[in-house]
C-alpha positions in Angstrom: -22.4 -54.7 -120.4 -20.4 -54.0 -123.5 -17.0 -52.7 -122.6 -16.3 -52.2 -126.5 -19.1 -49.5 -127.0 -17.3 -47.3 -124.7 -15.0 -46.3 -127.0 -17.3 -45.0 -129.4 -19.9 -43.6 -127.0 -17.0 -41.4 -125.5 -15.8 -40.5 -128.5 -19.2 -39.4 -130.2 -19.5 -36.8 -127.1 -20.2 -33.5 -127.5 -20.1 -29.7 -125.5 -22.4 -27.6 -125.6 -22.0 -23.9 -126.3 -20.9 -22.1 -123.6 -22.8 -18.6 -122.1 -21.5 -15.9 -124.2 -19.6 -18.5 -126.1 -16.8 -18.6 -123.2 -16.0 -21.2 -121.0 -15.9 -20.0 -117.7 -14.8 -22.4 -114.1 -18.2 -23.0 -113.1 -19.6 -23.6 -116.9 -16.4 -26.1 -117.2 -17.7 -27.8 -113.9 -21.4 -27.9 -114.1 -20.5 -29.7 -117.8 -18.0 -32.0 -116.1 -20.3 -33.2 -113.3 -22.4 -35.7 -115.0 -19.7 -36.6 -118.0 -16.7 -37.4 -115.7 -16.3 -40.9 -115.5 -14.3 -40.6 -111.8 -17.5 -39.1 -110.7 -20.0 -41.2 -112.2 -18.3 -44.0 -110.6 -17.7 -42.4 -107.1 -21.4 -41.6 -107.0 -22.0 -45.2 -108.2 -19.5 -46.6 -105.1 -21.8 -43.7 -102.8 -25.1 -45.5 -104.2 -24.0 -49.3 -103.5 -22.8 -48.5 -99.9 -26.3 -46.5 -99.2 -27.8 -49.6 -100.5 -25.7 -51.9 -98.4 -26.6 -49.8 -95.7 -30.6 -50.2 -96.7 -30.2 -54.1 -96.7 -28.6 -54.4 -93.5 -31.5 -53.2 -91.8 -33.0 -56.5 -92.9 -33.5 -59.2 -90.4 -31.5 -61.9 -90.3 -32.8 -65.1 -92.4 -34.7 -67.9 -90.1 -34.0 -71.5 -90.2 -36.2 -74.4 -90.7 -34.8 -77.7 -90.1 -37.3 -80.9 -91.3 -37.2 -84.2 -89.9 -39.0 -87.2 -91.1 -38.7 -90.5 -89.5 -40.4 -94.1 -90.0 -40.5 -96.9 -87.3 -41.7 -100.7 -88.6 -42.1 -101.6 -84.4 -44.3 -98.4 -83.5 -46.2 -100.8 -81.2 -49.8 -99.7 -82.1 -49.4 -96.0 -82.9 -48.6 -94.2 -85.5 -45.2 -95.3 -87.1 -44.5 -91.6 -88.2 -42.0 -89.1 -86.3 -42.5 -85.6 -87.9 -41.2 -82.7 -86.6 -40.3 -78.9 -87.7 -37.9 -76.6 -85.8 -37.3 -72.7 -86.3 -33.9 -71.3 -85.7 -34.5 -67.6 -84.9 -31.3 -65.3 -84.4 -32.6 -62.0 -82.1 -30.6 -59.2 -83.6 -31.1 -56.8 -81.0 -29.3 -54.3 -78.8 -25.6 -53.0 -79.3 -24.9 -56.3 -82.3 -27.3 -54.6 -83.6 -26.5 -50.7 -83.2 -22.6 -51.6 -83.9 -23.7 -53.2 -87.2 -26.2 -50.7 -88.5 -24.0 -48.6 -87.1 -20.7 -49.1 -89.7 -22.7 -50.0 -93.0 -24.4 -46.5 -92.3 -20.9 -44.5 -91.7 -19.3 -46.6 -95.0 -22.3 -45.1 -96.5 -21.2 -41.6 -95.6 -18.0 -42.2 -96.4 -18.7 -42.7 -99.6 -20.3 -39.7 -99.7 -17.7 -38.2 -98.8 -15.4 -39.5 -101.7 -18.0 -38.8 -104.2 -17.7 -35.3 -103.0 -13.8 -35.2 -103.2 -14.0 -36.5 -106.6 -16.1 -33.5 -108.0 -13.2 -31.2 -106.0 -10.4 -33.5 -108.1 -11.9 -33.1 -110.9 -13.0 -29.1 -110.6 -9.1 -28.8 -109.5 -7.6 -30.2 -112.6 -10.1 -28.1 -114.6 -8.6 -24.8 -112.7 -5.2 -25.9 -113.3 -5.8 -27.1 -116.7 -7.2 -23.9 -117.6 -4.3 -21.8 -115.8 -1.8 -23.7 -117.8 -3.5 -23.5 -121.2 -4.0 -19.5 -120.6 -0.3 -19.4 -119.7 0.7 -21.4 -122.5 -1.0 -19.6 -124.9 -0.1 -15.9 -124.2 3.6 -16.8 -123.7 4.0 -18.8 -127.1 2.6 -15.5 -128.7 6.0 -13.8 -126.9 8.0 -16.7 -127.6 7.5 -17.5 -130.9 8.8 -13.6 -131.6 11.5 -14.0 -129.8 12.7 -17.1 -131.8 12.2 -14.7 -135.2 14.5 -11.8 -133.7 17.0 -14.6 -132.8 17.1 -16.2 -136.2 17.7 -12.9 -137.3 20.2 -12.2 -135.5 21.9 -15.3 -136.0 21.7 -15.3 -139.2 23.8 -12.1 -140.1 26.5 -13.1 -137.5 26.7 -15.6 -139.1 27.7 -13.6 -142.1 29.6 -11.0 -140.3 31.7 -14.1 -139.2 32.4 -15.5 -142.8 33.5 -12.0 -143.7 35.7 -11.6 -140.7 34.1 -8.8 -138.9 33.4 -10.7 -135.7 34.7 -14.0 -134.3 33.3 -17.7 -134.0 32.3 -17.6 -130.3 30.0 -14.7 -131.2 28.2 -17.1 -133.3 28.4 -20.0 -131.3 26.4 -17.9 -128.4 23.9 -16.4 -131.0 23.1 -20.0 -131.9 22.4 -21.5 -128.3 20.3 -18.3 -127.8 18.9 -19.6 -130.9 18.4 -23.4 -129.7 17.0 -22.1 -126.1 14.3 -19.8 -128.1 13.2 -22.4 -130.1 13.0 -25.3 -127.4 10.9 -22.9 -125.3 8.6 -22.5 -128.2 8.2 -26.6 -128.2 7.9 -26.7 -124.7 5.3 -24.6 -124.5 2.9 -26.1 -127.6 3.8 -29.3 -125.5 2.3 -27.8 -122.0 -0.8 -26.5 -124.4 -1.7 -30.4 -125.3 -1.3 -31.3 -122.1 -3.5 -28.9 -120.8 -5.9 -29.6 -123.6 -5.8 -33.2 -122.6 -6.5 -32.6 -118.7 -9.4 -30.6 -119.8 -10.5 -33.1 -122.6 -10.2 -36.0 -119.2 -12.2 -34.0 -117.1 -14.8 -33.1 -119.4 -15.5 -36.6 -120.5 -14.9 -36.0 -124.1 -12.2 -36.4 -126.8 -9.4 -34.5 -127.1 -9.9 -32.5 -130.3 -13.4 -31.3 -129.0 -10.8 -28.9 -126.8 -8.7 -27.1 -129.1 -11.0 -25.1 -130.4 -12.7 -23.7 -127.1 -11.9 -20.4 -125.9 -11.4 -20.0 -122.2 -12.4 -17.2 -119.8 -9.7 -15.0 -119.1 -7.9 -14.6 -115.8 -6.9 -11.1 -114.2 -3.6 -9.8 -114.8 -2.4 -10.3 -111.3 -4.1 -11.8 -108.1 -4.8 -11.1 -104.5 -3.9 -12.9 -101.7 -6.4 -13.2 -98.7 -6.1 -11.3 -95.8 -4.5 -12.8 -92.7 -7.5 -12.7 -90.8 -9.6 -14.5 -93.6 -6.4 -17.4 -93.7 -6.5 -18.2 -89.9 -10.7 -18.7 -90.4 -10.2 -20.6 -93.8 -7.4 -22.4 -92.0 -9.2 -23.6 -88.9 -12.4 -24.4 -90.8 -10.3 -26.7 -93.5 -8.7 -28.8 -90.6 -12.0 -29.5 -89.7 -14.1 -29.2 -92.4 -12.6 -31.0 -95.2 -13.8 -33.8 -96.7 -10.8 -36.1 -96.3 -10.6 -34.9 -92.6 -14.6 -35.7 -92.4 -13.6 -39.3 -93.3 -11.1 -39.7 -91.6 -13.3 -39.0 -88.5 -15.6 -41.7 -89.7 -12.6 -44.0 -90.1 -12.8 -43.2 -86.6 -16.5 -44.2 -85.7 -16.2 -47.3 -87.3 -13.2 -48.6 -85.1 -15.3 -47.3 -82.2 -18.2 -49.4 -83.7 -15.9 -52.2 -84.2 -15.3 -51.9 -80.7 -18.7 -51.8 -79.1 -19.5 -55.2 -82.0 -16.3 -56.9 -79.9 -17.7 -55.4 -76.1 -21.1 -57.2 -77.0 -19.3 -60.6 -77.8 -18.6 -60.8 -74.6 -22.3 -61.6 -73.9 -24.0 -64.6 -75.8 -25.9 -65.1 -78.7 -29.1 -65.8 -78.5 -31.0 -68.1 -80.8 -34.4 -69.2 -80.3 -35.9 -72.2 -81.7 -39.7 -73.0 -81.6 -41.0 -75.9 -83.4 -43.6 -78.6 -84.0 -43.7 -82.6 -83.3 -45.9 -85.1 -84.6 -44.7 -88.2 -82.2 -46.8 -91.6 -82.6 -49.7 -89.8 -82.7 -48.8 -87.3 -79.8 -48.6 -83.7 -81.1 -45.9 -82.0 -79.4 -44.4 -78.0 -79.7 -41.2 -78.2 -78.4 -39.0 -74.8 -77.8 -35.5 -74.6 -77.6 -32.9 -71.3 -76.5 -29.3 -71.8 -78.3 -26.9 -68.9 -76.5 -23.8 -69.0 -78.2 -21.1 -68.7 -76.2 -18.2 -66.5 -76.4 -14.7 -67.0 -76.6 -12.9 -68.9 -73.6 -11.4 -65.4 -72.9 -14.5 -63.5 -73.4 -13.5 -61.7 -76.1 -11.0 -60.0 -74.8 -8.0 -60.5 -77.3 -10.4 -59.4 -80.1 -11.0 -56.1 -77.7 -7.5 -55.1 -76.9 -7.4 -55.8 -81.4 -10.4 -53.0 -81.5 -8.9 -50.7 -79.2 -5.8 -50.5 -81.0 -7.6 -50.2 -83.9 -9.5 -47.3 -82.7 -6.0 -45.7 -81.8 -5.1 -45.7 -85.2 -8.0 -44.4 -86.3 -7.4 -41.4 -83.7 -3.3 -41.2 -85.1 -4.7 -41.2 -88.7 -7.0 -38.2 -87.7 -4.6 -36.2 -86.2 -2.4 -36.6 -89.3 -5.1 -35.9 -92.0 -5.4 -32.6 -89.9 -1.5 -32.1 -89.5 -1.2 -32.2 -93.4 -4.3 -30.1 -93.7 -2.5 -27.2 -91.9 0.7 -28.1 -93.6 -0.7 -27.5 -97.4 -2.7 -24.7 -95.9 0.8 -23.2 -94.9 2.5 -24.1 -98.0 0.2 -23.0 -100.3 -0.4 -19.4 -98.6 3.8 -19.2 -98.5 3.9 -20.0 -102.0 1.3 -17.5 -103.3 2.9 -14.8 -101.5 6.1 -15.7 -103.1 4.6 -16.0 -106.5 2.6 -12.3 -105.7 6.3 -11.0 -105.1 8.0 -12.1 -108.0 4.9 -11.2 -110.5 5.2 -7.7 -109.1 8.6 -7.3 -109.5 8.6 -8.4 -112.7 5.5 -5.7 -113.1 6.8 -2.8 -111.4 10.9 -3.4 -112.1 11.9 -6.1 -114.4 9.1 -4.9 -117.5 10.0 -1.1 -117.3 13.7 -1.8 -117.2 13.9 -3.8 -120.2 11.3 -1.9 -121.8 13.2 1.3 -121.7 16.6 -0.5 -122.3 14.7 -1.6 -125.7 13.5 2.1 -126.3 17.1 3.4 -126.1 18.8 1.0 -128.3 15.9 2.1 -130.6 17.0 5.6 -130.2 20.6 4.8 -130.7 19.9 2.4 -133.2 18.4 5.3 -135.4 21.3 7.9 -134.1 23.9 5.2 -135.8 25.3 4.7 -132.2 24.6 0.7 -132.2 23.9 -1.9 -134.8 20.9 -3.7 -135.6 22.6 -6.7 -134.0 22.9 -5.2 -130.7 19.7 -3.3 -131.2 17.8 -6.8 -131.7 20.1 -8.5 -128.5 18.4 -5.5 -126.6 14.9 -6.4 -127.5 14.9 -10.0 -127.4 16.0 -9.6 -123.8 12.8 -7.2 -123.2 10.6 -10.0 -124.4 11.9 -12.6 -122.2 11.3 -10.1 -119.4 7.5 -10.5 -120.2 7.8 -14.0 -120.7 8.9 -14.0 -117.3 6.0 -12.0 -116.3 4.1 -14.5 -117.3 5.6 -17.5 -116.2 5.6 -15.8 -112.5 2.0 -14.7 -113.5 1.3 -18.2 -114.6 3.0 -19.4 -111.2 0.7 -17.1 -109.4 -2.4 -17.8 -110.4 -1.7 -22.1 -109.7 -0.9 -20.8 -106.4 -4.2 -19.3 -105.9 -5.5 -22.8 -106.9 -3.5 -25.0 -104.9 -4.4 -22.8 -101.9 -8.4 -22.9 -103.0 -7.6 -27.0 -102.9 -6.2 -26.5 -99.0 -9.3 -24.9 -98.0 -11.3 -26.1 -100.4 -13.0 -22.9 -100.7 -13.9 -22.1 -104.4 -16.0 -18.8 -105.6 -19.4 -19.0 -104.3 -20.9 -19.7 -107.8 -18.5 -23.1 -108.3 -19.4 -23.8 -104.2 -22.8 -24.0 -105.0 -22.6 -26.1 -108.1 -20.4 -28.6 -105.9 -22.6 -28.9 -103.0 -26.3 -29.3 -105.2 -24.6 -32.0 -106.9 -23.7 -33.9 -103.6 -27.6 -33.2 -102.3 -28.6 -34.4 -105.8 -26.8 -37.7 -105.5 -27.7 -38.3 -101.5 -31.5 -37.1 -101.7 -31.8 -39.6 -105.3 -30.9 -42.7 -102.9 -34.6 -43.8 -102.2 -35.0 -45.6 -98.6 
């Protein structure tokens, strides 16, 4: 293992073209799959606990315990004492099945995460790609609003020095001025970062992004119906994969707890063996029960128990905050869906014909160019708010896909042949 090749072995990567030269949320995934290094390695924790689990079912190791010895007074026999002696654990019965038992469910556990690591990573694609689209159409808006407020700016600025209009005029023009322009930078800054949560996900350099084009999204979005929420609500609390483990966090105290029941019992060890004694040939056999505690285990159980009850408290909370982002999530869509169509239906036309009369009047002779260009700028940042509720929106949509972790079909399918891909691999 050379950790310094990494380096240049990530950043050699590669994409490959697209379909139709547009990346799309399953082409993102189904590329991200087998470059993502937090999936590689969660399907590498998955494969060493399935082997664990393989080994276990190996017998325990036997014993052999040697003994020479020599007399000088053997009194006419043979002055040699040989003898060989097995030591032969029987792992039978609930040892056994308690044992077997939690290597198999750590197994599936890591299945599990290896599964919630594909969703991690297919959820930061989605939200990358949400914040890059978002970016990118409202810099387009932005950066024209910064040009009408330099403009205007600029001749108050004049109309100041010859007296026509007073400081604080200015002064405002100029913060409008600052705003526009730190918007602009706070948006190219929201672009990298997108750029570099897609770059992470994909398993590839950073400039290898900012060239792609991304699928667009619809200009608004559609909750679910309440009936489809109370299904996709129910089914998350108990279908999720962190809920899943969680129940298995719960198998393995109750296996933990059937390991301590059978320590109440002894061990039992046996121990046949071979004697060569002064020329008498002997085949001794020995049974070794280990005992168990002077209490018969019974600290050690109460220890279990209340280990499985936290395992049952930890279940019911997984669930709890299962329902909770469910709820969360489906409030905050439906107040994102609000506010994009208000902006839509209300906030858009307003300023839009606001903007057309100040045109009008600006060509009548009834306003000034400066008031003309306040008018405009203002029906701008009306779409820019669009946007931003638009942008809101459609992260809402994803955060509420995360709750019930139920993407479009197409992504669903490339999620769950990947985890049958990485369990049916594991040869037994």
């Amino acid at each position: 293992m050379q950790p310094e090749r990494f380096i240049a072995a990530h950043d050699a990567q590669t994409l490959p073209a697209p379909p139709g030269g547009v990346w799309t949320n399953q082409a993102l995934l189904a590329v991200a799959i087998p470059r993502s290094t937090a999936i590689r390695a969660a399907e590498a924790n998955y494969r060493a606990a399935r082997a664990a689990a393989l080994a276990a079912r190996t017998p325990p190791p036997i014993s052999l315990t040697l003994v020479a010895e020599y007399s000088r007074d053997a009194g006419g026999t043979s002055p040699w004492l040989l003898s060989g002696l097995f030591n032969i654990p029987l792992d039978y019965g609930a040892r056994r099945q308690a044992r077997l038992g939690a290597v198999d469910l750590a197994a599936l556990q890591a299945l599990y995460d290896y599964a919630d690591a594909i969703w991690s990573v297919r959820s930061a694609l989605v939200h990358a790609r949400i914040e890059r689209l978002a970016a990118e159409r409202e810099a387009v808006l932005a950066q024209q609003v910064v040009v009408i407020r330099q403009d205007r700016a600029r001749k108050l600025e004049q109309r100041i020095r010859s007296g026509e209009d007073a400081r604080p005029a200015g002064v405002t023009a100029a913060t409008e001025l600052a705003a526009a322009q730190r918007r602009v930078q706070e948006l190219i800054n929201r672009r990298v970062t997108a750029d570099a949560s897609l770059a992470k996900a994909l398993g590839v350099a950073t400039p290898l992004i900012q060239s792609i084009t991304l699928e667009p999204l619809p200009a608004t979005m559609q909750p679910p119906s309440n009936d489809d929420l109370l299904v996709w609500r129910a089914e998350a609390a108990l279908r999720r994969r962190d809920v899943l483990r969680a129940v298995a966090d719960y198998d393995v105290a109750e296996q933990a707890l059937k390991l301590e029941v059978a320590k109440q019992y002894p061990d039992v060890q046996l121990g046949p063996g071979y004697t060569f004694e002064r020329g008498q040939h002997k085949i001794p056999f020995d049974l070794t029960l280990v005992l168990p505690p002077r209490d018969l285990n019974r600290a050690n159980i109460r220890s279990a128990e209340a280990k499985r009850a936290q395992a049952a408290a930890k279940l019911d909370a997984a669930q709890a905050a299962v329902l909770d982002n469910v709820d969360q999530a489906t409030i905050a869509l439906q107040g994102a869906k609000a506010l994009l169509d208000r902006s839509l239906t209300q906030d858009i036309p307003l300023a839009q014909r606001a903007d057309a009369a100040a045109r009008k009047a600006l060509a009548a002779g009834e306003v000034d160019r400066l008031d003309q260009e306040a008018v405009q700028a203002a029906a701008i940042d009306a779409e820019i708010t669009a946007l931003e509720n638009w942008r809101v929106g459609w992260l809402a949509v994803a955060d509420l896909e995360d709750a019930v972790r139920r993407p479009p079909a197409v992504e669903a399918d490339i999620i769950e042949a990947a985890v049958r891909r990485a369990a049916g691999d594991t040869h037994e």
